[in-house]
N, C-alpha and C positions, 0 to 999 in steps of 0.2 A: 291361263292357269298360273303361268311363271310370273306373268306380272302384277294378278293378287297377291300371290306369296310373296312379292316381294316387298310391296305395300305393307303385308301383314307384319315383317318382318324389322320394315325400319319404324312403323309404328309401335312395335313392342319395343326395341331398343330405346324408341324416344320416351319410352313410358318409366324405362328403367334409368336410363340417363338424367331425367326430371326428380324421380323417386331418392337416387344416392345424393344429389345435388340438394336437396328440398329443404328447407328449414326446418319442418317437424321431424326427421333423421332421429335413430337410436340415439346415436354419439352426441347431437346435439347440445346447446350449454340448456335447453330449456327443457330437456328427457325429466318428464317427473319424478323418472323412477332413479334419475343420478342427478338428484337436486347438489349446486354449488355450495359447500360449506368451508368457511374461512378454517384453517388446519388451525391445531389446540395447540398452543405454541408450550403452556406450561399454566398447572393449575395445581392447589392446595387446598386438601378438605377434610381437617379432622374430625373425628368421628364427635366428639365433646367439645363443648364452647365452655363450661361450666361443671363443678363437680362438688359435691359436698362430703365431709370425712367426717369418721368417730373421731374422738376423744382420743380413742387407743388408736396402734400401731394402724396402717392403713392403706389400702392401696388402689388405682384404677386401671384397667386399660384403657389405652386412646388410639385405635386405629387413624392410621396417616395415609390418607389416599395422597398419589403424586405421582408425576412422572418425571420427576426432575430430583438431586441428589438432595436431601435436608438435612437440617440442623435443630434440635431443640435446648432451652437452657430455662434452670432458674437460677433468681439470685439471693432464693430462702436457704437455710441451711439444714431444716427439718423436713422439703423435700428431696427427692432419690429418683432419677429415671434410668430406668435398665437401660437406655439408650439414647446419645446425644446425639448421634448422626447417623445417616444411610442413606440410601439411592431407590428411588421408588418405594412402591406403598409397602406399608409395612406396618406391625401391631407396637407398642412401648407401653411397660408397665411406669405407670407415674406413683411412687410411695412416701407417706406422711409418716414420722417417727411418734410418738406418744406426745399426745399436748397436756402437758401437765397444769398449763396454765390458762390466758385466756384467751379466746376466740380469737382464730389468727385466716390471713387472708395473703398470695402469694400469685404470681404470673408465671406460667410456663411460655415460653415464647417459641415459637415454630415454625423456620423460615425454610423454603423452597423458589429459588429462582428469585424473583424480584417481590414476591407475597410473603407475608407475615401474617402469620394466624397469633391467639390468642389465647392461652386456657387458663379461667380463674378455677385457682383453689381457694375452699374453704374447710378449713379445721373447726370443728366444735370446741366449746372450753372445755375442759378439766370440770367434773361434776364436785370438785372441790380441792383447795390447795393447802395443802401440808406444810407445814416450815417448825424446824428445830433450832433454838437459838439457846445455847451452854444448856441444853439436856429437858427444855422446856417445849413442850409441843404449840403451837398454834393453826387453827382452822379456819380457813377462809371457806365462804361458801358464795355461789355466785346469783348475779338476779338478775335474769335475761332482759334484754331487749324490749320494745314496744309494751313496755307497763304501761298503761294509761288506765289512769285512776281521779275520782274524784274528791279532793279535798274541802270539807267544810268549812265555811268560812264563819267568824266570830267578832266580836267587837274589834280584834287585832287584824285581820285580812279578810279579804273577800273569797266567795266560794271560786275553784278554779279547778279545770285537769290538767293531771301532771304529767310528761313521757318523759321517760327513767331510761340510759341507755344504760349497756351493761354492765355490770360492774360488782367486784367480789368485797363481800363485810363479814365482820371476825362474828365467830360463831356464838362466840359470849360477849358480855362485856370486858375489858382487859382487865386480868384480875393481879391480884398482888405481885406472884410469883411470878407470872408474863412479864408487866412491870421492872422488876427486881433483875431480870435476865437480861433487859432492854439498857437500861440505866445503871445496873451494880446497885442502887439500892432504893432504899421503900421511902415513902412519902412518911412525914410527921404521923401521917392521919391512921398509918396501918401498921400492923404486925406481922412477924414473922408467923406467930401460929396462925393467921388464917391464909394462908396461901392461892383460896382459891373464890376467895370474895373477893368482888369489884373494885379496885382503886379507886381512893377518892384524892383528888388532888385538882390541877385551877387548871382553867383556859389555857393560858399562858404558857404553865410547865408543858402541859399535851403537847402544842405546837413547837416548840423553843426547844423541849427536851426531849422529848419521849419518839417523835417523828421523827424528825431527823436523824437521829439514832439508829433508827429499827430500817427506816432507808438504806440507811450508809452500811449495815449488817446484813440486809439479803438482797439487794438491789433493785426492790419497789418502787413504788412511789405511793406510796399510802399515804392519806387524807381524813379527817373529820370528816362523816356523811353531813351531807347536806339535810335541812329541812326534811325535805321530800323523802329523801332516800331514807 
């Protein structure tokens, strides 16, 4: 009887000895349930890659996942972040001031640990530009993007489509008074009583005179439209 149980006994310890010993073990590196994963040394994930704005004043949040201290910056002047840096995740208001003028485009940069994220803005234009020169109004209005149009052709050109990028044209034609503001005075061609009929005057003065001019006065760069335009 002692020397079954004693049998019984070194064969259960041997059972148990094999068992803590064994390669399928809890602790094991091969436990499904505590699979090997390489530790997250450091990662960066803004909530936006991309954003688009009104016209008017304007603003976005952009959640900053991290586990590491960041940094964000732009180098526009019409964007504003509530926050240039911080330590783990965290929300920042990104804001765009009024775009009075034209479709404008800007990088926010967003760095943590040795990553750099990326966030484009984009401003809509101005649904039209204003300019006062000695007490004379002017109106520019704008003509979006991806115009594609077809133009008929005639003994002079052949039929063809045109793509128009963006670009703002005076709401009238430049009339006397416009003119007279531009330059100090009126062409042969016109009067002071009509102030607000079309100039007539040559190729030449337009570019030589009258452009340059109204450039050097509000800081454009205004051009003859093209054909197309």
């Amino acid at each position: 009887m002692n020397i079954f149980r004693l049998i019984y006994l070194s064969a259960l310890f041997g059972v148990l000895f094999l068992h803590s010993c064994g390669g399928s073990g809890g602790d094991g590196p091969d436990d499904p349930q505590k699979p090997d994963l390489p530790p997250v040394v450091d990662f960066l994930d803004p909530s936006l890659t991309s954003v688009v704005m009104g016209h008017l004043q304007d603003a976005s949040a952009v959640v900053i996942r991290t586990n590491k201290p960041w940094s964000a910056s732009s180098d526009a002047d019409w964007l504003k972040l509530s926050a240039s840096s911080g330590s783990g995740s965290t929300t920042i208001i990104v804001g765009a001031s009024e775009n009075k003028s034209f479709r404008r485009k800007s990088v926010v940069k967003i760095k943590a640990g040795s990553i750099t994220r990326e966030l484009v803005v984009v401003q809509k234009p101005a649904p039209h530009i204003s300019l006062n020169i000695r007490g004379v109004s002017f109106t520019l209005l704008p003509v979006e993007a991806d115009t594609v149009f077809r133009i008929e052709g005639n003994m002079y050109y052949e039929t063809r489509n045109v793509y128009l990028s963006s670009y703002y044209i005076s709401e009238t034609e430049i009339t006397c008074a416009q003119w007279a503001a531009v330059t100090g005075n009126l062409s042969g061609y016109n009067h002071y009583s009509m102030p607000y009929y079309p100039v007539l005057t040559n190729w030449n003065t337009i570019v030589n005179v009258f452009i340059p001019q109204i450039n050097r006065l509000v800081g454009y760069d205004f051009r003859l439209p093209t054909e197309a335009e």
